[in-house]
N, C-alpha and C positions, 0 to 999 in steps of 0.2 A: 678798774674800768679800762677794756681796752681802746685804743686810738682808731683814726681811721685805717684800712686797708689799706694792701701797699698800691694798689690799683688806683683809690683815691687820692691817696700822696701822691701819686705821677702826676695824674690828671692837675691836681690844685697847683702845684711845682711848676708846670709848665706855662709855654707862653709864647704866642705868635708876637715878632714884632715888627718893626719895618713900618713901609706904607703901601699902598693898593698897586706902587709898581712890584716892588719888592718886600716879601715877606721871607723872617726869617725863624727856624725853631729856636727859643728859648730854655736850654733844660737846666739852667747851673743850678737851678732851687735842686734839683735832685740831687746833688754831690752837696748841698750845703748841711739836710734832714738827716739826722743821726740815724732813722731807722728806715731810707729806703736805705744807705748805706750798708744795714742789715740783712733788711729783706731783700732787696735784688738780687745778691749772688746766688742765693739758693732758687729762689725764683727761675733766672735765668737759665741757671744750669738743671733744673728740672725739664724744662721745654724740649730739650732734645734727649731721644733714646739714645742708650748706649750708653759706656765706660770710657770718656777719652783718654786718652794717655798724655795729654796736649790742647791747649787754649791756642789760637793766635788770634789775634786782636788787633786791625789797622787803626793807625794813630789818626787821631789821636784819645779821642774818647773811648775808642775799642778797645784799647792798650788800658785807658785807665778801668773798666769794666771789664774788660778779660783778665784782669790781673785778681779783682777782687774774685771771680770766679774761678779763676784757676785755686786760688787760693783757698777756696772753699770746698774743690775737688779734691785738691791734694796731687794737683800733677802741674807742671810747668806751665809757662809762658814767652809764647814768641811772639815778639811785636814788629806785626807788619809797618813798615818805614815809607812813609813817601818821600822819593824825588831825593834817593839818599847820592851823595856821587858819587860814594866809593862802590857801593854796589856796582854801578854802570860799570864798573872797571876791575870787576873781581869774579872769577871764578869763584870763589866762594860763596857767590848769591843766588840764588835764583831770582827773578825780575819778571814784569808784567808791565806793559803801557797798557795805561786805559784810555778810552776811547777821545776821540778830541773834542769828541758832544759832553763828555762828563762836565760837572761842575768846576774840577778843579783844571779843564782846560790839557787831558792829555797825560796827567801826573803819570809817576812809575812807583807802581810798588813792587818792595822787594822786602826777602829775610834771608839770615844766612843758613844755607842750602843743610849743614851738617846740624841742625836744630830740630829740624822735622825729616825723620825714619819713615823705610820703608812698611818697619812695624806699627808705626804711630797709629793711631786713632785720635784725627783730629775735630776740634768741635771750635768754629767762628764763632767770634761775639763780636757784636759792635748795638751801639747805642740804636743808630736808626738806620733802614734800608730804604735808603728811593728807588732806585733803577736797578739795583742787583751789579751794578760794574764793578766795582770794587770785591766783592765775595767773588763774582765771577772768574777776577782774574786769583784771586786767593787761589780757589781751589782749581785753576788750571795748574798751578804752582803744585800744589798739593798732589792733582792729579799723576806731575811729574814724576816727581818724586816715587809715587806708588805706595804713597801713605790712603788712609782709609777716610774717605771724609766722614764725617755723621749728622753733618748740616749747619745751618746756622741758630742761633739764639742771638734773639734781640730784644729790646726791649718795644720800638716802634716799626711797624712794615709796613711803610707807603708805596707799595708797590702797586697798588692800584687792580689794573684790570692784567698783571703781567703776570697771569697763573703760571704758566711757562716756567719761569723764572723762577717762581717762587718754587714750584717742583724740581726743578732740576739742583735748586741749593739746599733744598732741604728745608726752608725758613720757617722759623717758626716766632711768634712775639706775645710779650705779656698787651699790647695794645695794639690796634690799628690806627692810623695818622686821622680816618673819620671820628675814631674817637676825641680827639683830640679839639676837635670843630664846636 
C-alpha cells in the first residue's frame, strides 16, 4: 500500500505560526519524514530543464536542500553564505547586498568566486521564494561570472503577482505559498 504523495507530505508537514501581527512558515516536519527526504531531491531537480554541472544553495535551508539535490544529480554544491566577513574582505569572493527592504534587513551574500566556472551550468535551489532578492542577487553573481544559469527550483514560490521576477529567474516550485492557505 502506498503512502500519501509527496505533495501531500508538504502540505500535512507544514505550518503557519505566529499571531495576526506576525506570521511565520513552519516547514521542520519536512526535514523530520524519511520519505520527503527521498522524494524532494528528485522532485526538485526535475522542475528545472537542463544538465547542471552545479547546485548553489543560500543558507541556510538552501544549502541543506541543494546539497540533497546536488547529491542526487551527481554534480557539486556551492553554498551561498550570508553576511560572511571574510568574504567582504577577499578577492576570492564574489558578493551581493540585498536590498534594505529585504527581510534580513540589507544581508550580503557571497561564495567563493573559483567554485562556479565560466563553463558551469548552474541550477538555485532554495526551500521557499518570497520576493526573488536573494536568487536575484545569486544570479547577478552567477551572471558575473559568465556561468550559464538554468533557473531556480523550489519547493514553495510566494511570489505572488511578481511574474517579472519569476521569469527572469527562471522559478519554478513543487507548490505555491496559496496552497499552503
Amino acid at each position: 500500500m502506498r503512502g500519501p504523495d509527496l505533495v501531500t507530505r508538504l502540505r500535512v508537514g507544514f505550518h503557519w505560526r505566529g499571531g495576526p501581527d506576525v506570521a511565520f512558515a513552519d516547514i521542520t516536519e519536512w526535514w523530520r519524514d524519511p520519505a520527503v527526504l527521498r522524494q524532494l531531491p528528485p522532485a526538485v531537480a526535475a522542475l528545472v530543464p537542463g544538465e547542471p554541472t552545479v547546485v548553489l544553495g543560500p543558507a541556510s535551508r538552501g544549502t541543506l536542500l541543494g546539497a540533497l539535490v546536488a547529491a542526487h544529480l551527481g554534480v557539486g554544491l556551492v553554498e551561498v553564505r550570508k553576511n560572511d566577513r571574510v568574504a567582504l574582505h577577499s578577492e576570492f569572493y564574489t558578493h551581493r547586498r540585498l536590498p534594505g527592504d529585504y527581510h534580513e534587513g540589507g544581508a550580503v551574500l557571497s561564495f567563493r568566486r573559483a567554485l562556479v566556472r565560466p563553463a558551469d551550468r548552474v541550477l538555485c535551489v532554495d526551500d521557499w521564494v518570497e520576493s526573488g532578492g536573494q536568487a536575484l542577487a545569486i544570479r547577478s553573481m552567477v551572471d558575473e561570472i559568465g556561468a550559464t544559469w538554468l533557473g531556480m527550483a523550489c519547493v514553495v514560490d510566494d511570489l505572488a503577482e511578481r511574474a517579472e521576477i519569476r521569469s527572469l529567474l527562471g522559478v519554478r516550485s513543487l507548490l505555491t505559498a496559496d496552497d499552503l492557505y
